[in-house]
C-alpha positions in Angstrom: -18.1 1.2 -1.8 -14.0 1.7 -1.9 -12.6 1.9 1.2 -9.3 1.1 0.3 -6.9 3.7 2.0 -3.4 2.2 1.0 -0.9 -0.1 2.7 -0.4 0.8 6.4 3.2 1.3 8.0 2.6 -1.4 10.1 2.9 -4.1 7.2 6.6 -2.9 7.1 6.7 -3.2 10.7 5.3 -6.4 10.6 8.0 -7.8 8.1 10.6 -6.2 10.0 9.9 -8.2 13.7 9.3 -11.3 11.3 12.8 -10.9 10.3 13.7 -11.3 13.9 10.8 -13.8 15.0 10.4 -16.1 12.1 8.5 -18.9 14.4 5.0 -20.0 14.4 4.2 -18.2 17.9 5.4 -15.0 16.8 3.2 -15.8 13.6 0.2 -17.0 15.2 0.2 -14.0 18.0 0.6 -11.3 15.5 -1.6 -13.2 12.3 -4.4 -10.3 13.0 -2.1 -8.1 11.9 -0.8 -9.8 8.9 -4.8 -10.1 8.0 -5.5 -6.4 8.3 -1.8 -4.7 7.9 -0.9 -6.9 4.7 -3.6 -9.1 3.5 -6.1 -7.1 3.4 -4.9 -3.8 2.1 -3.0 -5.8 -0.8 -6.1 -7.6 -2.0 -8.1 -4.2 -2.0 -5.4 -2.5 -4.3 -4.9 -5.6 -6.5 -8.7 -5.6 -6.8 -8.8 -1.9 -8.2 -5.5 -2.7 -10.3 -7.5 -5.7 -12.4 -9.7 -3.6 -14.5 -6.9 -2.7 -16.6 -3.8 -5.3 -15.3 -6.0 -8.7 -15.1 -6.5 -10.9 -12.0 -3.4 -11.0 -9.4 -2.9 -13.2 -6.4 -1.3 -13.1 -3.5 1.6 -15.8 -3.1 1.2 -17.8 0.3 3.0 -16.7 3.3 4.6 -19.7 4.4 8.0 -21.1 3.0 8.6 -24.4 1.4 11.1 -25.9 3.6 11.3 -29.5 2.9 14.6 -29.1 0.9 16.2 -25.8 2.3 18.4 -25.9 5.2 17.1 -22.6 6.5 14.0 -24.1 8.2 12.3 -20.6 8.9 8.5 -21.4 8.5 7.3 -17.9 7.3 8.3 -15.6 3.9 9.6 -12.5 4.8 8.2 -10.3 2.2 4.4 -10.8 0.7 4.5 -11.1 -3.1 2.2 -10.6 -5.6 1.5 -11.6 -9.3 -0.9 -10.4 -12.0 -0.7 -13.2 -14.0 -1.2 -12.2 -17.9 0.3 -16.0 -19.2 1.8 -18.3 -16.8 4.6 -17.0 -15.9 4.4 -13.7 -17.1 2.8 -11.0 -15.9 3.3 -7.6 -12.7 4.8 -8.4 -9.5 4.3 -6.6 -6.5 6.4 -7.5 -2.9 6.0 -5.6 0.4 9.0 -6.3 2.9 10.6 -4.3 5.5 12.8 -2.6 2.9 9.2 -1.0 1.7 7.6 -1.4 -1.7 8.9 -3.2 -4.5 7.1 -2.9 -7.9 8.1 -5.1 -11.3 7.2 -7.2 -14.3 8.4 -9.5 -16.5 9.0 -13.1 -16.4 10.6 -15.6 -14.1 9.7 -19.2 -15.6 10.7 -20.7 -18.6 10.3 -24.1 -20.1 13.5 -25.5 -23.0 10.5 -24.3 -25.7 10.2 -20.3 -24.3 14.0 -20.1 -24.1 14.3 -21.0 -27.7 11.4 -18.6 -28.9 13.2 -15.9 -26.4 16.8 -16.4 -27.7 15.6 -16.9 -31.6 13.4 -13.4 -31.2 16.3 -11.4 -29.2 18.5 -12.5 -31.7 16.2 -11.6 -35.0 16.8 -8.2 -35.9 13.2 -6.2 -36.1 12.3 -8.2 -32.3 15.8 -7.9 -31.0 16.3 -4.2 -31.6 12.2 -3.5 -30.1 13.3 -5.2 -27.1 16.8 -3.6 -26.9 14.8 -0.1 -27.3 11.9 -1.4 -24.5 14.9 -2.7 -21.9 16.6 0.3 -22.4 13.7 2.2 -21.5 12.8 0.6 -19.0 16.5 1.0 -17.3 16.1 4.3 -17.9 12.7 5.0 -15.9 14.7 3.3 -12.9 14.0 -0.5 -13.1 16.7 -2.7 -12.7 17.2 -5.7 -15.6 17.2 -8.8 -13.8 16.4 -12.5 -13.9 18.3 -15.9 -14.0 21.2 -15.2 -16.7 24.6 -17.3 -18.1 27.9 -16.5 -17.9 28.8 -16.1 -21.2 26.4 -16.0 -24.5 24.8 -19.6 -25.1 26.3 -21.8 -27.6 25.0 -21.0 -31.5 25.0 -17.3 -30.6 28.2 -14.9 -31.5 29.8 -13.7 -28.4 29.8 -10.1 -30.2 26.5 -10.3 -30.8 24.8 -6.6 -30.8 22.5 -8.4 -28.0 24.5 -10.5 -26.5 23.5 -9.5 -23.0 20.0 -10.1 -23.3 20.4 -13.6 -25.2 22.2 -14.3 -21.4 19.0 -14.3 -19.8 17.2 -17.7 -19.2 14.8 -15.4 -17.4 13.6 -11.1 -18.1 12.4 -9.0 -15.4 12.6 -5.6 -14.2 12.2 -3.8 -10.7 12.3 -0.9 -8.8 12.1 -0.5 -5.1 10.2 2.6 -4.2 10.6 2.0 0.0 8.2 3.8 1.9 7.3 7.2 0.8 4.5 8.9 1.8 1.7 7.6 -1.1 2.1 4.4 0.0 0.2 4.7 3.0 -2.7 7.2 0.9 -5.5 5.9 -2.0 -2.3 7.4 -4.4 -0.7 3.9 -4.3 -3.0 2.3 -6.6 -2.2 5.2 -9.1 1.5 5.0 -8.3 1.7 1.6 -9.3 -0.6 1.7 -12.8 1.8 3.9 -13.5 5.2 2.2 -13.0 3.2 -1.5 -14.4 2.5 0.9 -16.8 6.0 1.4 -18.3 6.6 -2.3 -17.5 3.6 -3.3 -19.9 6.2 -3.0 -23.1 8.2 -5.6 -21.8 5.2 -8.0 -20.3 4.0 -7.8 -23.9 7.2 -8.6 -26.0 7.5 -11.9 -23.9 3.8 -12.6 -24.9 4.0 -11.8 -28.4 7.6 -13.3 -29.1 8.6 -15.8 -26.1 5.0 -16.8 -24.6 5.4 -20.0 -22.4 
């Protein structure tokens, strides 16, 4: 039986007092409601998103701080990632700004930058991702990822797609904050729909730039 009945204001709560009680007794006095307020909820919907989106998990709470000088012990937003090839796939992130839905990919190996620059730069792949980033700006996403400065070397610097052949990395987000479906069933539907749009660009990386 679903009971899944969407992600509760208090996981934005909860992010927000992190941000101000990032220490392992705030943590460990409030971990109940990470379990039921964040945990719990996010599983549920990733569990009724796989049917069509493939497995997710949820990325651990706690930082790596072994080599960062900002020793805070806890993430302050909990990410998600339905993996379709490593690396690529649908992320999900709830944080005290709200919700946060996108796609894409954020890894790359010398070989997947080389298929990615060598298919932006063809002309029949270039122009169908050209069309699917466009669309995808247009729906409200915002193009992101780890780019260079200027075009890489072997390119033209007034190359038609010079832009995207400045990505190491592709993604695209949107932050939706907190409106009322997010709390309600709705928010599984909400997100199909935005992963959705996102699925033309999840599936040029696999086709053209897989890792």
């Amino acid at each position: 039986m679903n009971t899944f009945a969407g992600i509760p204001p208090e996981a934005f709560r909860f992010y927000a007092e992190l941000e101000e009680n990032n220490n392992r007794e705030w943590w460990l006095g409030h971990k109940d409601t990470y379990d039921s307020a964040v945990k719990e909820p996010l599983t549920e919907l990733l569990a009724g998103l796989e049917p069509e989106f493939g497995p997710a998990r949820l990325f651990r709470p706690y930082r790596d701080i072994r080599f960062s000088q900002d020793k805070s012990p806890y993430k302050t937003a909990q990410g998600a990632f339905s993996t379709r090839q490593e690396g690529v796939g649908f992320y999900l992130q709830v944080s005290a700004d709200g919700l946060l839905i996108g796609g894409g990919y954020h890894s790359h190996t010398p070989a997947q930058l080389a298929r990615f620059r060598a298919a932006t730069d063809a002309s029949a792949s270039g122009a169908a991702l050209q069309e699917i980033v466009d669309a995808v700006a247009g729906a409200g996403f915002t193009i992101e990822g780890e780019k260079l400065k200027t075009v890489p070397r072997g390119f033209a610097r007034d190359h038609p797609r010079a832009e995207l052949l400045k990505h190491k990395s592709l993604s695209a987000g949107v932050e939706v904050g907190q409106p009322e479906w997010v709390s309600t069933p709705a928010v599984q539907d909400e997100v199909a729909a935005r992963w959705r749009q996102l699925r033309p660009l999840v599936e040029w990386v696999g086709r053209y730039a897989a890792p």
